[in-house]
VMD Tcl script that draws the C-alpha trace (Angstrom):
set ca {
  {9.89 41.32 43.60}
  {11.04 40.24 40.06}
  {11.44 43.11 37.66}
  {8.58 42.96 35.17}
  {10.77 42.13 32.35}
  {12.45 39.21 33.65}
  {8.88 38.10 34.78}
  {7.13 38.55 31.43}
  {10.38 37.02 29.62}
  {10.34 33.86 31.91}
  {6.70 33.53 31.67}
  {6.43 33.86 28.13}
  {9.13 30.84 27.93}
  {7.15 28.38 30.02}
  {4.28 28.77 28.04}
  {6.37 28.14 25.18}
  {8.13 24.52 26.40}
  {4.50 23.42 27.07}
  {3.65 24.57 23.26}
  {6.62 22.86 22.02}
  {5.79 19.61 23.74}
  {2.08 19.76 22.45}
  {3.51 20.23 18.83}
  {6.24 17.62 19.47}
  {3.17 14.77 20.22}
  {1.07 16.05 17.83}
  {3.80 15.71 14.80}
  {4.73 12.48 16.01}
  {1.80 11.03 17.06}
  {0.46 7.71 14.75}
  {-3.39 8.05 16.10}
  {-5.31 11.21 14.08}
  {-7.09 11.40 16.99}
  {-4.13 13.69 18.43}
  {-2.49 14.57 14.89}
  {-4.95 16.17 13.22}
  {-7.98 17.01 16.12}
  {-4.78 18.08 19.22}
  {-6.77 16.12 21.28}
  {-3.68 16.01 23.99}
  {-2.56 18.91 26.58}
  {0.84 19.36 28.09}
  {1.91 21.35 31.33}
  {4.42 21.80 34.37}
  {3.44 22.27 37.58}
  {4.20 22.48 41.49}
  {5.88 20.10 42.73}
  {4.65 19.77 46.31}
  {1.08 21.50 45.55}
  {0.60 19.70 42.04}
  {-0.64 23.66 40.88}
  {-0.23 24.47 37.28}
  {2.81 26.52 36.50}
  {2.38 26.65 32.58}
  {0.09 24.64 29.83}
  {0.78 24.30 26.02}
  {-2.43 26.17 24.18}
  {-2.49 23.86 21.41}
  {-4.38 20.90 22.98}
  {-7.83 20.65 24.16}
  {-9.83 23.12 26.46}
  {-10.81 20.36 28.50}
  {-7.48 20.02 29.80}
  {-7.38 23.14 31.13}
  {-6.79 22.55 34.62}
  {-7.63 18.99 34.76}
  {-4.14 17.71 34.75}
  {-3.36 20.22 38.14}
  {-5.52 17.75 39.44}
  {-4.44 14.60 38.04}
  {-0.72 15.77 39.41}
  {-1.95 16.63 42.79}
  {-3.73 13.48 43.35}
  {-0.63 11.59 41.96}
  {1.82 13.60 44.36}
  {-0.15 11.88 47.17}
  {0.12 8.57 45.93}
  {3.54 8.82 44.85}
  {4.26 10.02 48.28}
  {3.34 6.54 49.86}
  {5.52 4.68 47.94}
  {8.99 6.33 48.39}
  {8.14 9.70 45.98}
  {9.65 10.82 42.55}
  {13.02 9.61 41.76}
  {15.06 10.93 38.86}
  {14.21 8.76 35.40}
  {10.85 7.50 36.92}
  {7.60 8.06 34.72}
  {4.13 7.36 36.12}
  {1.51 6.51 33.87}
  {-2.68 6.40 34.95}
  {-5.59 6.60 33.12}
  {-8.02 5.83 35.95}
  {-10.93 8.47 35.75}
  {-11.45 8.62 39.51}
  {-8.13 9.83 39.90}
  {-7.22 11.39 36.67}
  {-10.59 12.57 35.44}
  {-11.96 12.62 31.97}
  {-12.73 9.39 30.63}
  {-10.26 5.69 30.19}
  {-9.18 6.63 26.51}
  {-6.99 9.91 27.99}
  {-3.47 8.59 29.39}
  {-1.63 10.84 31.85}
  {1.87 10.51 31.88}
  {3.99 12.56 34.91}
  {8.06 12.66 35.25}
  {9.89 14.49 37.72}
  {12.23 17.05 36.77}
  {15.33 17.38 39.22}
  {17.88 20.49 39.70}
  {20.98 20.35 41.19}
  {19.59 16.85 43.19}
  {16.52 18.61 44.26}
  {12.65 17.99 42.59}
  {12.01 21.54 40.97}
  {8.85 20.46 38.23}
  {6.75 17.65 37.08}
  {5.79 17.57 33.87}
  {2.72 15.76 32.36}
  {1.69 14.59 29.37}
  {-1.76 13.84 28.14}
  {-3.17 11.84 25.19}
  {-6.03 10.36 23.41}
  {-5.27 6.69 22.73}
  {-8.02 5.27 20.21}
  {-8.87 2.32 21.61}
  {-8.69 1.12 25.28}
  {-10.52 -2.26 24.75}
  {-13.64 -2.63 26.74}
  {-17.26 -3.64 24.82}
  {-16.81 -1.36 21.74}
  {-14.05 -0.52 19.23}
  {-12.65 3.52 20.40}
  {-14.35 3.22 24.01}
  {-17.46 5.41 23.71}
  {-20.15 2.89 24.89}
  {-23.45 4.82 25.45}
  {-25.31 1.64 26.90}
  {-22.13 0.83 29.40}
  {-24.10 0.99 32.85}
  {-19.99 0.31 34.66}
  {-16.62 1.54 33.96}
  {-15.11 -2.27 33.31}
  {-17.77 -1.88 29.74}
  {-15.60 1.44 28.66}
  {-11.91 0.07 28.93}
  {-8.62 -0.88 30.93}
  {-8.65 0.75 33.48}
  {-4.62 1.60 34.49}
  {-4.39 2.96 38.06}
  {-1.44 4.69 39.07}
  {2.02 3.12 38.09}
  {5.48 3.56 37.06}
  {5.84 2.98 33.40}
  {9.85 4.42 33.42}
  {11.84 3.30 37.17}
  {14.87 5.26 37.25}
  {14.57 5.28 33.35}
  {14.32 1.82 32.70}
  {10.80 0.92 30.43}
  {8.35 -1.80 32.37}
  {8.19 -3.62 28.85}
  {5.74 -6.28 30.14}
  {3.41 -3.50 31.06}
  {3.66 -2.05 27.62}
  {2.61 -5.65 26.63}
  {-0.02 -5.62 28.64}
  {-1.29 -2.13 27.45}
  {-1.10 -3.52 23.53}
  {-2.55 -7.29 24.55}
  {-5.85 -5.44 25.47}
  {-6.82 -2.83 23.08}
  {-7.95 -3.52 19.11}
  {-5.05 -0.89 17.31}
  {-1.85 -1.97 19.23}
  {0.56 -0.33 16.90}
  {-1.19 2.85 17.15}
  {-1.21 2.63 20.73}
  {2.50 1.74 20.90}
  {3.33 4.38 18.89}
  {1.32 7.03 20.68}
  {2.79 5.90 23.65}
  {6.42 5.93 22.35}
  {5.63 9.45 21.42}
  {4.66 10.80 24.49}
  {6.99 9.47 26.53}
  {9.92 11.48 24.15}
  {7.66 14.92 24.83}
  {9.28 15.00 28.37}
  {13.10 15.49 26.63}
  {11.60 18.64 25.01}
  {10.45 19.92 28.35}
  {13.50 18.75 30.50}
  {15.64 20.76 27.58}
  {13.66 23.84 28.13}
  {13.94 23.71 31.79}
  {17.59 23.12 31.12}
  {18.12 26.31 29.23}
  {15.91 28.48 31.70}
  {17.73 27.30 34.82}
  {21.09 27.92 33.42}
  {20.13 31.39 32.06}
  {18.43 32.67 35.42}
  {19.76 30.01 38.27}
  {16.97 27.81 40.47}
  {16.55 30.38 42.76}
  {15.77 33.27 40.60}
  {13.23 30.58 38.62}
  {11.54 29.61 41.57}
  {10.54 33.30 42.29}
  {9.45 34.10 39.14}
  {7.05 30.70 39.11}
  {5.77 31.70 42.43}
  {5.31 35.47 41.31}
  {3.52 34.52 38.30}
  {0.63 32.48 39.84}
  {0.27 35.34 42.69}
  {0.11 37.79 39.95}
  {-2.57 35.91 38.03}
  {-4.25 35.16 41.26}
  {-4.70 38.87 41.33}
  {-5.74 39.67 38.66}
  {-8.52 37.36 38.52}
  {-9.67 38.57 41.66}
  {-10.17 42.19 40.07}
  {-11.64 40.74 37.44}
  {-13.87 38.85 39.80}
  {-14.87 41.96 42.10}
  {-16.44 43.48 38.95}
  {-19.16 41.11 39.17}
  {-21.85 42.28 41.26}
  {-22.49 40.35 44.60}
  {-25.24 37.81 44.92}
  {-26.02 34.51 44.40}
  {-27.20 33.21 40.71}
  {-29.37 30.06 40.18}
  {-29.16 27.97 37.24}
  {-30.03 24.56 35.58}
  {-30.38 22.88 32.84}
  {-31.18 18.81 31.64}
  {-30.21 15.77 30.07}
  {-33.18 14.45 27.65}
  {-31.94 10.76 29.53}
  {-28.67 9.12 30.35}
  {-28.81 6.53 27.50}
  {-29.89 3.94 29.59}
  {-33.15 4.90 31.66}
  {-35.82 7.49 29.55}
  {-35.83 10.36 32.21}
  {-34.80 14.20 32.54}
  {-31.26 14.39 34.65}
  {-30.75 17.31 35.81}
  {-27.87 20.31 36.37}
  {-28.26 22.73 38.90}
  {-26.14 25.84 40.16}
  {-26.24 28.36 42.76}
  {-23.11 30.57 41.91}
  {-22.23 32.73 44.81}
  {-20.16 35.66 44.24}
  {-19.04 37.68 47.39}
  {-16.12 40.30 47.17}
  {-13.56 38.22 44.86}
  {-14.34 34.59 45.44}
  {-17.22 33.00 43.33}
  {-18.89 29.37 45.59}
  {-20.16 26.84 43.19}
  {-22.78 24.89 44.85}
  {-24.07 21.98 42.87}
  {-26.76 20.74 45.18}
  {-29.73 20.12 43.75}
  {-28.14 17.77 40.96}
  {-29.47 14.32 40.13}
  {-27.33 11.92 41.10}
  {-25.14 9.37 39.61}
  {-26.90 7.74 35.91}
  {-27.05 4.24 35.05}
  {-25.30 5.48 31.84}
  {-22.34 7.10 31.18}
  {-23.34 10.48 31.51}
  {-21.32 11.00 34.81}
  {-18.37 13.26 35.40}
  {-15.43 12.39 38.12}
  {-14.74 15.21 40.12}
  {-11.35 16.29 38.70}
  {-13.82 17.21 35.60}
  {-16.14 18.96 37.11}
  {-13.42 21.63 39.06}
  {-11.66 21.59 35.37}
  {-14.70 21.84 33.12}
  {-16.11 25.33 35.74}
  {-12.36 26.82 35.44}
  {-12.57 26.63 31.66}
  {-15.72 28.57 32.03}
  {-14.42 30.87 34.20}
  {-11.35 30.98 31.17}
  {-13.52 31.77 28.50}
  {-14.94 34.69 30.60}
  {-11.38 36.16 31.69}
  {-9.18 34.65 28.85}
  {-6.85 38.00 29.58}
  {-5.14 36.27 32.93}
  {-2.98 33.41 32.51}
  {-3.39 30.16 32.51}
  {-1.52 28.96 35.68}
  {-2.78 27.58 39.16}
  {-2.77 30.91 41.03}
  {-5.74 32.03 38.10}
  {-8.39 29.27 40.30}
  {-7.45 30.00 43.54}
  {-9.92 32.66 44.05}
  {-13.09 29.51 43.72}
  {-14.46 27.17 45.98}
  {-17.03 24.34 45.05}
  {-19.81 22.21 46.96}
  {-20.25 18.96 44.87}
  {-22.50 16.34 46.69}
  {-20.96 12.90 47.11}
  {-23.00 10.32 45.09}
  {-24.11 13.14 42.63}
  {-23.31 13.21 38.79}
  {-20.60 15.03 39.22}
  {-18.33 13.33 41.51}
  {-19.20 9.85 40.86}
  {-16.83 7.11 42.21}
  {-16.19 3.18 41.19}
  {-17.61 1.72 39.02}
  {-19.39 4.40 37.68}
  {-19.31 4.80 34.11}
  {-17.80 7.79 32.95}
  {-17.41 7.41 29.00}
  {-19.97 9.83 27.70}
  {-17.87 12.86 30.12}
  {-17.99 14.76 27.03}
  {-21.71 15.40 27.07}
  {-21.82 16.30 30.89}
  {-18.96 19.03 29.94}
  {-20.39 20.80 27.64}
  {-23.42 20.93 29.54}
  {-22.02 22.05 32.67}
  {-20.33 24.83 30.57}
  {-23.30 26.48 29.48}
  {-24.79 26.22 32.85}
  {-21.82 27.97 34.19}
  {-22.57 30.93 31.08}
  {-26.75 30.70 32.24}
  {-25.41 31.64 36.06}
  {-23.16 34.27 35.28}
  {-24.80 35.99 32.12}
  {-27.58 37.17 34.65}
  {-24.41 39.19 36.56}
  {-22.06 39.98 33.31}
  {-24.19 39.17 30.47}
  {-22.13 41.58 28.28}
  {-19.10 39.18 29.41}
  {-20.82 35.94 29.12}
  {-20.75 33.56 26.02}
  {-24.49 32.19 24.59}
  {-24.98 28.79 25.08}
  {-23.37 26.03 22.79}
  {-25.16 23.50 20.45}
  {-25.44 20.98 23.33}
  {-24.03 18.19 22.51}
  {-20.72 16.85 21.12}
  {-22.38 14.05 18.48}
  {-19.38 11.57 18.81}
  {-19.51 8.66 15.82}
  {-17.17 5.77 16.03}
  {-17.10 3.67 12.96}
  {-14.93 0.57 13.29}
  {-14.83 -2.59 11.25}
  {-11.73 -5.12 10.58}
  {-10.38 -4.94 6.79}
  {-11.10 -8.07 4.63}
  {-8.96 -10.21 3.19}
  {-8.13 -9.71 -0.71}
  {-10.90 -11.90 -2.82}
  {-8.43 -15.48 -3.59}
  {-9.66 -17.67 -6.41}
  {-10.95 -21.08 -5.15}
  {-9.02 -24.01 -6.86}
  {-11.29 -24.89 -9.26}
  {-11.68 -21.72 -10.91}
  {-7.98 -20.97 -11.45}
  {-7.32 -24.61 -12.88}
  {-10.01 -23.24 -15.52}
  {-8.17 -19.84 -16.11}
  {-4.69 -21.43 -16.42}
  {-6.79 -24.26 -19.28}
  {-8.79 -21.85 -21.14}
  {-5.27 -18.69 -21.39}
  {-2.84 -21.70 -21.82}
  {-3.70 -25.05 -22.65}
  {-6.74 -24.19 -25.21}
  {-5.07 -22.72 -27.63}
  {-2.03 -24.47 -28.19}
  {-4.07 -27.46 -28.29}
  {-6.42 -25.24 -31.03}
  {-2.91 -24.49 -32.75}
  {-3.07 -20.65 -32.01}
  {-1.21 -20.18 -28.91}
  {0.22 -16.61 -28.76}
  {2.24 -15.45 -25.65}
  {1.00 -11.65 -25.88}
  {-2.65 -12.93 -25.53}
  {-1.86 -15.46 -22.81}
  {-0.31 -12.71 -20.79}
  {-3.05 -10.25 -21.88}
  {-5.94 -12.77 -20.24}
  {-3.95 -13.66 -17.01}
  {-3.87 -10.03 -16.45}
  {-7.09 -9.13 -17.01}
  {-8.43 -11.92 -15.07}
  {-6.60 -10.98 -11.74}
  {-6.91 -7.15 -12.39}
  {-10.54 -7.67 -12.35}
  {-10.37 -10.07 -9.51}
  {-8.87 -7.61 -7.29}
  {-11.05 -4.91 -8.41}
  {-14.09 -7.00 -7.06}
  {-12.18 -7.63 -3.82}
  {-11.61 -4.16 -3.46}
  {-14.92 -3.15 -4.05}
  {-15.86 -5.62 -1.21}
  {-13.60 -3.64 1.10}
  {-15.70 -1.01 0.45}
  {-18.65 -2.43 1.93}
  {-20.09 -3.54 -1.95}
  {-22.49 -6.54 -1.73}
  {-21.32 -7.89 -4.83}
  {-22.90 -11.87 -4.65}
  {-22.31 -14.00 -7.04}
  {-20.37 -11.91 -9.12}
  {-17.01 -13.29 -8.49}
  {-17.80 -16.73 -8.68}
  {-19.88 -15.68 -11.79}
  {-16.26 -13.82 -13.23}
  {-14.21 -17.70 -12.26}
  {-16.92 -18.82 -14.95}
  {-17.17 -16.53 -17.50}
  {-13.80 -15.32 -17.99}
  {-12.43 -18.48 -18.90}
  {-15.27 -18.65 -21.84}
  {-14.15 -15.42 -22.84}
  {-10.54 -16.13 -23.39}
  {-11.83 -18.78 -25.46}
  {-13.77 -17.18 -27.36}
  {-10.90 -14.19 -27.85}
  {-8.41 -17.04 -28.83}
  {-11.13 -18.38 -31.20}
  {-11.10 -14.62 -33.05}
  {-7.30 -14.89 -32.42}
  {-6.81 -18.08 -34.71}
  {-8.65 -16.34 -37.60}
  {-7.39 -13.50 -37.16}
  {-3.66 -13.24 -36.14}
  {-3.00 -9.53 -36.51}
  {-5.41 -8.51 -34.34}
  {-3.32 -9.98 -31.39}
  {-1.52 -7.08 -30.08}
  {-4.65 -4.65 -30.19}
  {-6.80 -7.49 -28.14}
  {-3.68 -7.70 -25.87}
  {-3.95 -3.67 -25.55}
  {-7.57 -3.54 -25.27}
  {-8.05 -6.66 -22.53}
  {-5.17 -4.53 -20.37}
  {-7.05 -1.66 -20.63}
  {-10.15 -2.89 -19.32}
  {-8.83 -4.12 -17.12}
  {-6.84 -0.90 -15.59}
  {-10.30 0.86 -16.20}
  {-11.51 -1.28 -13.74}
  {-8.64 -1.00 -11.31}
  {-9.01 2.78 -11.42}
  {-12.62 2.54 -10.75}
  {-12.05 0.61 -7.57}
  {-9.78 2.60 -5.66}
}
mol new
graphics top color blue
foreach p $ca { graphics top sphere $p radius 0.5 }
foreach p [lrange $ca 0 end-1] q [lrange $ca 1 end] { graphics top cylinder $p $q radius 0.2 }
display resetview
């Protein structure tokens, strides 16, 4: 047994190499989908039984333990073709195997010592845009998962550390922000030096051996101690559901139900009794429904620590063909919804056992908006009208006899200053008609009749010149 001390200090130091690769992605990240909402999650885990050894607690509940899953499916793929070699990264974003929904990429690398597989780390992140029917991937009339995105099954993005560029190509060829997504994806990839350094320093303070222990102390110590917690709760079986208003797609109820069994210190959750798979994408894979009840179960106990030994005490019934372990193609985009859901009827079972334990219910719904739209082009004066501007500021009056070069200048400025005000403007979604045409005509006339006042008046030159540049910076200020 590990002396407490070591234990706590080696603990404490996991946790903090996954919070240093969650900070890394979010400071570098381009999208502000993971820069300013830490909608990513970052973790080691088992190598052989994909469990979660540490997590970084700056991303996204959600995450919670849906990446032990992710990682333990992958293991078995990975296994068929050869298994983890040193420099390989595997990327997938397929929700049947990965869970969530297509816009969250899961990266995993091995991490080797002394020749030997001794961690995987994995990365997750947000991309904002995956392609499919809408700009940002939440489709609420998609009725199959080819509507919500690419789907990118289980590959090796690094092989022995050399970048499949003509798969990043094909990532950026099919989504609507490919610098963003390149960027994001640059990003992540550099998280895994952050970990790999912090494993570096561990393993040469305490050995692979002595590591090892503490990793599998840690997850039988937090297996315990859920289990106490769990043998507090009174022994029975709690019934609960709840319901959809529709699924988007057909008008009618859907409906959640749980029978939460709690015998000595293992807690059964049996979904039968759940609708099954919607037209829309109000569907969960199965990865998300084992995460989104263990982030329940979190909330609950948040004193034990997050690591795969802290689930081990649960066991699940989830009907094939249900809503919560849909398969291909089932669409899967609106996840979110289904999540929060399935939280609070996780809270309704257990707050009729620990209701001094148990959190009220949440506001029911997580109200995504995507607005999208492509940026127009700056406002360019047609031919005509700019043959006009460069008579009326130039030709005019020399051919009047009062040319002046400060009042020339003044009007050609103006003219485009105002120009680009309207275009701006237009950006911003103002329906402003006729007006520029209108401006090609008038502002002409009203150099002429400046230059007019000009010829009678020469003095007043360089205050027309000053007033005209004003304007027209009035109107450039008003724009942006």
């Amino acid at each position: 047994m590990t002396d407490p001390v070591t234990l706590a200090v080696v603990r404490g130091a996991l946790e903090q190499i996954g919070d240093e690769m969650d900070l890394h992605l979010i400071h570098a990240a381009i999208s502000p989908i993971i820069s300013e909402t830490n909608d990513c999650a970052h973790g080691i885990f088992h190598p052989r039984s994909g469990e979660t050894i540490a997590q970084g607690r700056y991303g996204l509940p959600v995450f919670l333990a849906n990446m032990q899953f992710t990682v333990t499916n992958l293991i078995a793929l990975v296994a068929k073709e050869g298994g983890f070699k040193p420099g390989d990264m595997w990327i997938v974003n397929d929700p049947y195997v990965s869970g969530t929904h297509l816009q969250d990429i899961v990266l995993v690398s091995p991490y080797f010592a002394d020749g030997e597989l001794f961690a995987l780390l994995a990365s997750t992140g947000h991309w904002m845009d995956i392609g499919g029917s809408v700009p940002g991937g939440w489709a609420p009339k998609a009725t199959e998962i080819h509507q919500e995105g690419l789907i990118i099954p289980p590959m090796k993005l690094y092989d022995a550390g050399r970048l499949n560029e003509q798969l990043v190509k094909m990532f950026t060829s099919n989504v609507r922000l490919p610098d963003q997504i390149a960027g994001d994806l640059s990003a992540m990839c550099n998280v895994f030096n952050v970990g790999r350094r912090g494993l570096d320093t561990l393993l040469v303070r305490y050995g692979r051996e002595k590591l090892a222990d503490c990793i599998t102390e840690m997850m039988d110590r937090s297996e315990a101690q859920m289990r106490s917690y769990i043998a507090e709760i009174p022994d029975g079986a709690y019934k609960f559901e709840d319901f959809f208003d529709n699924d988007g797609i057909v008008d009618e109820p859907v409906k959640l139900a749980l029978t939460l069994t709690k015998k000595g210190t293992d807690l059964h959750f049996d979904f039968a009794g759940t609708d099954g798979a919607t037209r829309g994408p109000i569907n969960l894979a199965l990865t998300t429904t084992l995460s989104s009840c263990y982030v329940a179960i979190k909330h609950i106990f948040p004193e034990v620590p997050v690591n795969g030994g802290a689930f081990r005490p649960t066991s699940f019934n989830i009907p094939d063909g249900c809503l919560l372990s849909v398969k291909y193609p089932t669409p899967v985009g609106g996840y979110l919804e289904v999540v929060g859901r399935l939280l609070d009827v996780v809270f309704g079972a257990l707050a009729q056992a620990i209701p001094q334990r148990t959190p009220a219910a949440s506001f029911g719904t997580t109200g995504v908006t995507t607005v999208a739209g492509n940026e127009a082009a700056p406002a360019r004066l047609p031919f005509p009208a700019r043959s006009a501007q460069v008579i009326s500021v130039a030709v005019l009056p020399r051919t009047l006899g009062f040319g002046n070069l400060p009042y020339t200048l003044a009007c050609l400025i103006a003219f485009d200053l105002s120009l680009w005000m309207c275009a701006r403007l237009s950006q911003g979604g103002v329906n402003l008609g006729l007006l520029i045409p209108a401006m090609s005509a008038l502002v002409p006339l009203a150099s002429i009749a400046v230059g007019i006042v000009v010829y009678h008046e020469p003095a007043l030159v360089p205050r027309i010149a000053l007033l005209i540049v004003a304007c027209g910076l009035i109107g450039v200020a008003s724009a942006l």
